[in-house]
N, C-alpha and C positions, 0 to 999 in steps of 0.2 A: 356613484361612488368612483373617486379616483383608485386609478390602477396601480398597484404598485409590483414592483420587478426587483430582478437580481441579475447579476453579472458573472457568479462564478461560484466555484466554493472558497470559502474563506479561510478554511484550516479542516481538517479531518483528524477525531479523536478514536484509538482502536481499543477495547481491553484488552486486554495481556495477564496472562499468567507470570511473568517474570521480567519485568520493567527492563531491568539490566539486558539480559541476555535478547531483547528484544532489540533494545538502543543499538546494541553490536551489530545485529545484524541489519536495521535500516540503515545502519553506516554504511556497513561496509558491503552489500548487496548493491542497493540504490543510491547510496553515493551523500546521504541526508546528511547534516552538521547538528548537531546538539546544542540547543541554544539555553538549556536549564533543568533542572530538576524543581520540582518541588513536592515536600510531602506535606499533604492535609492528612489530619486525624484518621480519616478513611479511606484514605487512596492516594499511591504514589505515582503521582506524574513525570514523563519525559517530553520533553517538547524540543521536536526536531524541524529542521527547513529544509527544502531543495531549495538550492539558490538557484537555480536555473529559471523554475518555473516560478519561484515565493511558495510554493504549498506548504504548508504547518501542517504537523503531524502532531497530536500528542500521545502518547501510550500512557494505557491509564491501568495501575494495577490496585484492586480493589480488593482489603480487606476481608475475609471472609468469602472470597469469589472461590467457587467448586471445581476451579482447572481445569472443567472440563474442555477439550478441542473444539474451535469452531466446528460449526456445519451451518452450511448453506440452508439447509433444510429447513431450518426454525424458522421464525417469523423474524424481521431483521435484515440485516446487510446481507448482499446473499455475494458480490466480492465485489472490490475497488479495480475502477479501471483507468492504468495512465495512458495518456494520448505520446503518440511518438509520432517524428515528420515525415518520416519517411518509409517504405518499405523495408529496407535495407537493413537501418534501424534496428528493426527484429532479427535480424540475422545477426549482429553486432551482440546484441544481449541474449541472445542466444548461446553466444560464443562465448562473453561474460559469466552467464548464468552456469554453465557447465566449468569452466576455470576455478568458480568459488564451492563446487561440488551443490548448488541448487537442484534439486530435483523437478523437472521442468516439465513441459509439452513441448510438443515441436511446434515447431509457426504451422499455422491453419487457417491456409488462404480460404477467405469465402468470398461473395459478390460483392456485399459490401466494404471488404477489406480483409487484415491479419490480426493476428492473435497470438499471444504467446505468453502461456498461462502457469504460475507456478502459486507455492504458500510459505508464508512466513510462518517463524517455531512456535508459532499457535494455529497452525491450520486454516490461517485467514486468506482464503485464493486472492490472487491479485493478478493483475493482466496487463499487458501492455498492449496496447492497439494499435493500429493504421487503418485511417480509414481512409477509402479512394476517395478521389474528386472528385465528387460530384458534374 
């Protein structure tokens, strides 16, 4: 059997309790551009970019969804993690994160690299990494 492979992720879609209020804040936290709406019968889409990297986000809010807050704990996404180039990096968004009133962690050097961990207005942890060189 031929092998087959992949190269990356190709876009990441999130639920969301509040499409809107979610869009704002990938804006204007992470820096994302809004490339569209769209509403199906059952759920309303926002589909965001970082142009930096190309990632596609789309926030999906669904009809009948129990609002209830993420947790890690369920079975599922347990948090998104973005890659950054530098150590430093984390100090910068750090300094960012706190400016836009994010409630944050501090960077958390380990052996492997840093971390610097907060959530968006549905409690979906998100991280920003550095890993050392190997």
């Amino acid at each position: 059997m031929e092998e087959a492979g992949f190269f990356g992720i190709g876009h990441l879609d999130l639920s969301v309790s509040d499409v809107e209020v979610s869009a704002v804040w990938y804006e204007k936290v992470l820096g994302l551009r809004r490339l569209r709406r769209v509403d199906f019968p059952e759920r309303t889409m926002i589909v965001l970019r970082h142009d930096a990297s190309g990632l596609v986000i789309g926030l999906n809010q669904h009809e009948g969804s129990p609002g209830e807050p993420f947790d890690e704990r369920r079975a599922g996404l347990d948090h998104v993690g973005f890659s950054v180039g530098e150590r430093r990096d984390l100090d910068v968004w750090q300094e960012r994160l706190a400016a836009l009133d994010v409630e944050h962690s501090p960077v958390s050097d380990t052996e492997a690299g840093a971390a610097l961990v907060f959530r968006d207005p549905d409690h979906i942890q998100l991280e920003l990494w550095w890993a050392k060189p190997s």
